[in-house]
C-alpha positions in Angstrom: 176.6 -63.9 204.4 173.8 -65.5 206.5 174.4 -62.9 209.1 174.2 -60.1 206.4 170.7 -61.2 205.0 169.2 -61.7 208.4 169.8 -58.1 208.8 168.7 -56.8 205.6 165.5 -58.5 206.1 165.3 -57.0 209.8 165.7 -54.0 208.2 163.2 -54.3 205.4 160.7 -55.6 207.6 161.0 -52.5 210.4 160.8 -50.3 207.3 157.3 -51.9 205.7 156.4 -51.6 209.4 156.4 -48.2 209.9 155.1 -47.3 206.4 152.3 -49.8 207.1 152.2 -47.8 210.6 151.7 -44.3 208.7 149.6 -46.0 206.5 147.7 -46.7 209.1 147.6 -43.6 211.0 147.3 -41.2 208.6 145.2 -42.9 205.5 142.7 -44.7 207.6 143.6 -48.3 206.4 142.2 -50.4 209.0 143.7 -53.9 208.2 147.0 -55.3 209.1 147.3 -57.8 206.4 146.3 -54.9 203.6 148.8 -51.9 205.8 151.6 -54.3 205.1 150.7 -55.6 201.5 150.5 -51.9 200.6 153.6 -50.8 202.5 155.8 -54.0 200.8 154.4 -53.0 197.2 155.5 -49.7 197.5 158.8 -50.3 198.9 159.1 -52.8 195.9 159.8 -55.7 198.8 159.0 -58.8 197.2 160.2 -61.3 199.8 157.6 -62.3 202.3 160.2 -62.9 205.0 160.2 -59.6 205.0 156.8 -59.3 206.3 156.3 -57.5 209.2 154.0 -59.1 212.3 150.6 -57.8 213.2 152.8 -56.4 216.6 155.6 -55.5 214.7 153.1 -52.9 213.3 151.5 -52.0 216.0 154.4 -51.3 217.8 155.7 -48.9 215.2 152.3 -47.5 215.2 152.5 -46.3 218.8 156.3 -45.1 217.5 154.4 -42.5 215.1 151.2 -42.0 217.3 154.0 -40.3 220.0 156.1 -38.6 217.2 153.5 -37.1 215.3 150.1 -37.3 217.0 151.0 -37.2 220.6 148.2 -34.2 221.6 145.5 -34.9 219.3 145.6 -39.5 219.5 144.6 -39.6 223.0 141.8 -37.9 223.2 140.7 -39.4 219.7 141.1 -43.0 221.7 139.5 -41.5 224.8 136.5 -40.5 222.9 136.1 -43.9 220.5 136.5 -45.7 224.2 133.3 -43.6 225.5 131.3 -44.5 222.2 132.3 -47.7 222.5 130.9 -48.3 226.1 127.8 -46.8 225.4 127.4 -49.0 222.1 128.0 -52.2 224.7 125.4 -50.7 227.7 123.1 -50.7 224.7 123.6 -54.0 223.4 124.2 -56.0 226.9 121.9 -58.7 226.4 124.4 -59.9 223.8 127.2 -60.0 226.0 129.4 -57.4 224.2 133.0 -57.5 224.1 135.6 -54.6 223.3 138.9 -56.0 220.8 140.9 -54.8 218.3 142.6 -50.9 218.2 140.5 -49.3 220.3 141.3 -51.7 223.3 144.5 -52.1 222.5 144.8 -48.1 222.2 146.1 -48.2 218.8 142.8 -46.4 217.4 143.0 -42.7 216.1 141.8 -40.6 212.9 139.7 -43.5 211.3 140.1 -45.9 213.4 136.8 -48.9 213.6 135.7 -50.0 216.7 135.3 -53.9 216.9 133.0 -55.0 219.5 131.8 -58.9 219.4 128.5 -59.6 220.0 127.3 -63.1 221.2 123.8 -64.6 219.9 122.3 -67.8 219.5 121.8 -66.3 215.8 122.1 -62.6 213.9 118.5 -62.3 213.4 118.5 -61.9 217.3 120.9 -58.5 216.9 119.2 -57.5 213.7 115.9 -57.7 215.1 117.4 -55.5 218.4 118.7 -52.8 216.0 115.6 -52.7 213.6 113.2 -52.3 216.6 115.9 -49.6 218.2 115.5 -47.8 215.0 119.4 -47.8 214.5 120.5 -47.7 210.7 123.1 -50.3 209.8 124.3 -52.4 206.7 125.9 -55.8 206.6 129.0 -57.8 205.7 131.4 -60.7 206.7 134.2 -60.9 208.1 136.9 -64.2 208.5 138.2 -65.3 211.4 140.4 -68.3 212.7 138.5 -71.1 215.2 140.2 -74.1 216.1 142.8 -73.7 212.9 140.1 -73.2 210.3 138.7 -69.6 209.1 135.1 -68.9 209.7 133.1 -66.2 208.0 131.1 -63.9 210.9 128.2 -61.8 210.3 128.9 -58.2 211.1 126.5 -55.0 211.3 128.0 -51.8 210.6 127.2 -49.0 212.1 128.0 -45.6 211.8 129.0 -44.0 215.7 129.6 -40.1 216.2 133.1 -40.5 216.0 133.7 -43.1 213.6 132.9 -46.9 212.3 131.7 -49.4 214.5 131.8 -53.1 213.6 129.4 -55.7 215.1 130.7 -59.4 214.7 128.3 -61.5 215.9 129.2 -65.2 217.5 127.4 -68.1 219.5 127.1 -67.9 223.0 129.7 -71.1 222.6 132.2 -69.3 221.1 132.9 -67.0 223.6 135.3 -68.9 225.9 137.2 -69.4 222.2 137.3 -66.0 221.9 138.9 -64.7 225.4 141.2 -67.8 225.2 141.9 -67.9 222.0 144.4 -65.2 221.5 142.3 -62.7 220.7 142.1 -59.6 223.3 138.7 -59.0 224.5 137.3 -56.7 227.4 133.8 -56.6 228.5 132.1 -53.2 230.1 133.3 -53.7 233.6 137.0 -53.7 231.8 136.3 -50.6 229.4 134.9 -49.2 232.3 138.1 -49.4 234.3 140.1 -48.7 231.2 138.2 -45.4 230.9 138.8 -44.7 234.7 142.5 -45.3 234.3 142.9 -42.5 231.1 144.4 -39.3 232.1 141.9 -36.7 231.3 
């Protein structure tokens, strides 16, 4: 009976993961924890063992990408890659670092690109973007340091090809972030990333 319920939920949670995938793909929702909320709700799943990981998703993201997006994705990703590196050459002085679906190259139709900035405060940034004459609006976003969640300030742009998201943290922080389980690549790495895409 054990046996039987470990597979059911297996099952249930490769199914919320791949309409949380599509979800993602196709209706531009950008968050992992709201793809899979969505996807359980309408699959009337109420039991969060069921919940899919964050690479759970991801991985059944790549799955549709292939299926159903496999000419038009990469070159999407491509693209959002070159914005992003121009955004960082921009903003160097603050140490910029590429994360999230764009790195991971998971990004397509809608996809935000997350780039983390590193200032000894966001008035620093502001000030760089006000004097640049580069339009942006503000928000915060949560994120986990040493067990606890932290609200970030973040600037949000609007790039040629999408949203991009400034999250801006201490100069201390950034050792947290590249050890800390969170993927991160600097220009040199885009750079090389960008080298390495088949055109």
């Amino acid at each position: 009976m054990a046996k039987e319920n470990s597979s059911r939920q297996q099952h249930l949670r490769q199914l919320i993961a791949q309409h949380a995938a599509r979800m993602m793909a196709e209706d531009g929702v950008a968050d992992y924890a709201l793809a899979k909320r969505k996807a359980s709700r309408q699959l009337g799943v109420e039991d969060t063992q069921c919940l899919p990981s964050n690479a759970e998703i991801s991985q059944e993201l790549r799955v549709y990408q292939g299926i159903y997006l496999g000419e038009e994705q990469p070159e999407q990703l491509r693209q959002l890659r070159i914005d992003a590196l121009a955004t960082m050459r921009l903003l160097k002085q603050f140490n910029p670092s590429l994360t999230g679906a764009v790195l991971d190259g998971t990004a397509g139709r809608y996809a935000e690109t997350d780039i983390h900035l590193y200032a000894d405060s966001d008035k620093e940034v502001e000030m760089f973007l006000l004097n640049s004459k580069i339009p942006y609006q503000t928000k915060e976003r949560s994120y986990f340091f040493n067990g606890e969640r932290r609200k970030v300030p973040v600037f949000v742009l609007e790039g040629p090809h999408g949203t991009v998201l400034l999250s801006v943290f201490s100069p201390a922080e950034a050792y947290r972030n590249t050890t800390g389980g969170i993927a991160c690549a600097g220009t040199v790495e885009v750079e090389a990333i960008l080298n390495n895409m088949a055109i």
